[in-house]
MARKEDO-166694 format. One line per 3 residues: their letters; for each residue x, y, z of N, C-alpha, C. Coordinates in steps of 0.2 Angstrom, whole numbers. Atoms other than C-alpha are relative to their C-alpha. Example, Ala and Ser with C-alpha at 12.3 -4.5 7.8 and 13.67 -1.06 7.14 Angstrom:
<nodes>
as> 4/-6/0/62/-22/39/4/6/0 ~ -4/-6/-1/68/-5/36/-4/5/3;
</nodes>
This chain:
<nodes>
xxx> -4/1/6/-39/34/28/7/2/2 ~ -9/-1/-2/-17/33/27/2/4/-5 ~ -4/0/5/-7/39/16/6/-3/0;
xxx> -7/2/1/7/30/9/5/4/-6 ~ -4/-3/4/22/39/1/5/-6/-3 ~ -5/9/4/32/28/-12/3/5/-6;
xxx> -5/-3/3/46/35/-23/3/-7/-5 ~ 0/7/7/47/26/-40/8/4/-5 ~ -4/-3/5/64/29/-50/-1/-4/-6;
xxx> -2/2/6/67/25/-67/6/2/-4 ~ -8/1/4/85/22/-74/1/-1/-5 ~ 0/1/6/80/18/-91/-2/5/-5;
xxx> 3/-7/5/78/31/-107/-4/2/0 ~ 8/0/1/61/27/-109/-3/1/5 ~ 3/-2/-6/47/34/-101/-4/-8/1;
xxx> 1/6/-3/40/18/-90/-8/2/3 ~ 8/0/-4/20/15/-84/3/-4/2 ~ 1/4/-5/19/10/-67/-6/0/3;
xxx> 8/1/-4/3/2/-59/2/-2/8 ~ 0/4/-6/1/0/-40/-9/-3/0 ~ 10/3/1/-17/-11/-41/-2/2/8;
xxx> 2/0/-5/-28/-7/-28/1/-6/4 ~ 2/5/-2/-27/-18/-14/10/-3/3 ~ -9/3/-1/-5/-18/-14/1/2/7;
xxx> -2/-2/-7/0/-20/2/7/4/4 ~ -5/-3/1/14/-11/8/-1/-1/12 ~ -1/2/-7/21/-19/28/3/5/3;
xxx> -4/-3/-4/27/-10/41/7/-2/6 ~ -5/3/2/46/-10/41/5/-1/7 ~ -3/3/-8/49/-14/61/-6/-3/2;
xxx> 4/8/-3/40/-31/63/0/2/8 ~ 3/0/-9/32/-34/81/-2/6/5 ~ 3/-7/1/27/-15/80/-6/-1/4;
xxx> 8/-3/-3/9/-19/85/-1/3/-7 ~ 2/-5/3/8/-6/70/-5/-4/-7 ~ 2/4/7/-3/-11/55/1/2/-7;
xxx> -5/0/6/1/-14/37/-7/5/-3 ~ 4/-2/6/-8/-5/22/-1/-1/-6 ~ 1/3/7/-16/-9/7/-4/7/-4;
xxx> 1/-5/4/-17/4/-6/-10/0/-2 ~ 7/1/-1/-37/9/-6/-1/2/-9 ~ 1/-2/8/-38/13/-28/6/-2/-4;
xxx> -8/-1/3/-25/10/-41/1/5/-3 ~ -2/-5/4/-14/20/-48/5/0/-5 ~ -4/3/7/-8/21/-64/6/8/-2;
xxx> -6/-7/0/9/34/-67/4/-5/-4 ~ -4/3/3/20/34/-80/7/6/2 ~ -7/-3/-3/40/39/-76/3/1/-4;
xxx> -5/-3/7/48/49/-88/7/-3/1 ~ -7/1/0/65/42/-92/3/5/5 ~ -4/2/-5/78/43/-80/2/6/4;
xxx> 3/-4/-5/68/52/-68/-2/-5/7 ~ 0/3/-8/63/50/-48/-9/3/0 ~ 7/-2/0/42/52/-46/-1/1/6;
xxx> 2/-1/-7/36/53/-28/-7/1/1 ~ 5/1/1/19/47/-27/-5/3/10 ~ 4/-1/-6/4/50/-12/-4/-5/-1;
xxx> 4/4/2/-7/36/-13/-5/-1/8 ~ 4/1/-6/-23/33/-1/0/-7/3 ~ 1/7/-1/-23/18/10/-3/0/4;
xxx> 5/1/-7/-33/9/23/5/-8/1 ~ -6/5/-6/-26/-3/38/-3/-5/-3 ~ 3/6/0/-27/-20/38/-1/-4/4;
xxx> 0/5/-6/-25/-27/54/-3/5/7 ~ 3/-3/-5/-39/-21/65/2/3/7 ~ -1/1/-8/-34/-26/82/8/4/1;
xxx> -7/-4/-1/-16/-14/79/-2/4/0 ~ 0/-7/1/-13/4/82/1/1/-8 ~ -2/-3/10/-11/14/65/8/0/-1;
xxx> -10/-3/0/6/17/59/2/4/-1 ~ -6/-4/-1/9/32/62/3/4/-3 ~ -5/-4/4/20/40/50/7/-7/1;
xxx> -6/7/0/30/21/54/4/1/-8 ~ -1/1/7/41/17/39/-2/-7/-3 ~ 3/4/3/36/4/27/4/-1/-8;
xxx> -1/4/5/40/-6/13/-5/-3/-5 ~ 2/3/5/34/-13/-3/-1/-8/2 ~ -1/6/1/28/-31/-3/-2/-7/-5;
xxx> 2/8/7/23/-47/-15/-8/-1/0 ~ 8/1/-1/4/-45/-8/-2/5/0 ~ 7/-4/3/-11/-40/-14/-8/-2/2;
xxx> 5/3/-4/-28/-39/-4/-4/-3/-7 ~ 4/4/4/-39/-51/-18/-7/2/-1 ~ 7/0/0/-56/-47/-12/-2/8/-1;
xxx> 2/-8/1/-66/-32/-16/-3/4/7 ~ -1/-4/-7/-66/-20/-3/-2/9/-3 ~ 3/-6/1/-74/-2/-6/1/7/8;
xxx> 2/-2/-6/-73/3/13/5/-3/5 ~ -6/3/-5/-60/2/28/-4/-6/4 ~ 3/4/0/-74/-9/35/1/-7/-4;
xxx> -1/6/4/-74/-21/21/5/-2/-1 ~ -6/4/-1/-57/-24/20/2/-1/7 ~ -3/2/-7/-56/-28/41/-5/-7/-2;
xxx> 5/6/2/-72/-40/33/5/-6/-4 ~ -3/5/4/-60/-48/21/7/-3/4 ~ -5/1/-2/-45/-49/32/-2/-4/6;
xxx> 3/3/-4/-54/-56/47/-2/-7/-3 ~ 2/9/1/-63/-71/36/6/-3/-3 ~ -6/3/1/-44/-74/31/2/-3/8;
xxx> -4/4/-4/-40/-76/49/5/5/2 ~ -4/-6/-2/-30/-60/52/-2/5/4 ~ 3/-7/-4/-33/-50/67/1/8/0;
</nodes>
């Protein structure tokens, strides 16, 4: 298991709930790395006091078997989210594999 660090601000008065759903992926942010991405292993649910900065820990598991880990690489937020139910870093190399993804 990885951790991913992720720093959520909120600019608005209002205090704001953020969900990361299990399953978000989060790429690593020097493509052609080898390194593999991660997909958040739980959701989590935070809410951010008005026009405050949070700084979360969130647990993840790799997704691309055949890469080294990342490392402490840095990483980005992206638009994707693993679909399938995964319980186990196994099971999500099962779900990414019958996708087609080494």
């Amino acid at each position: 298991m990885y951790k991913v660090t992720l720093t959520l601000r909120n600019d608005t008065d209002e205090d704001v709930m953020c969900l990361v759903p299990k399953g978000q992926v989060f790429e690593n942010r020097n493509v052609g790395t080898q390194r593999q991405n991660l997909a958040a292993a739980r959701d989590y649910r935070v809410i951010i006091p008005g026009r405050s900065r949070l700084t979360l820990e969130l647990d993840a598991l790799c997704t691309n078997q055949t890469m080294s880990g990342p490392n402490g690489s840095p990483g980005r937020t992206t638009v994707f989210r693993i679909a399938g139910s995964f319980d186990s870093q196994q099971d999500l190399w099962n779900i990414m594999s019958s996708a087609g993804v080494p």
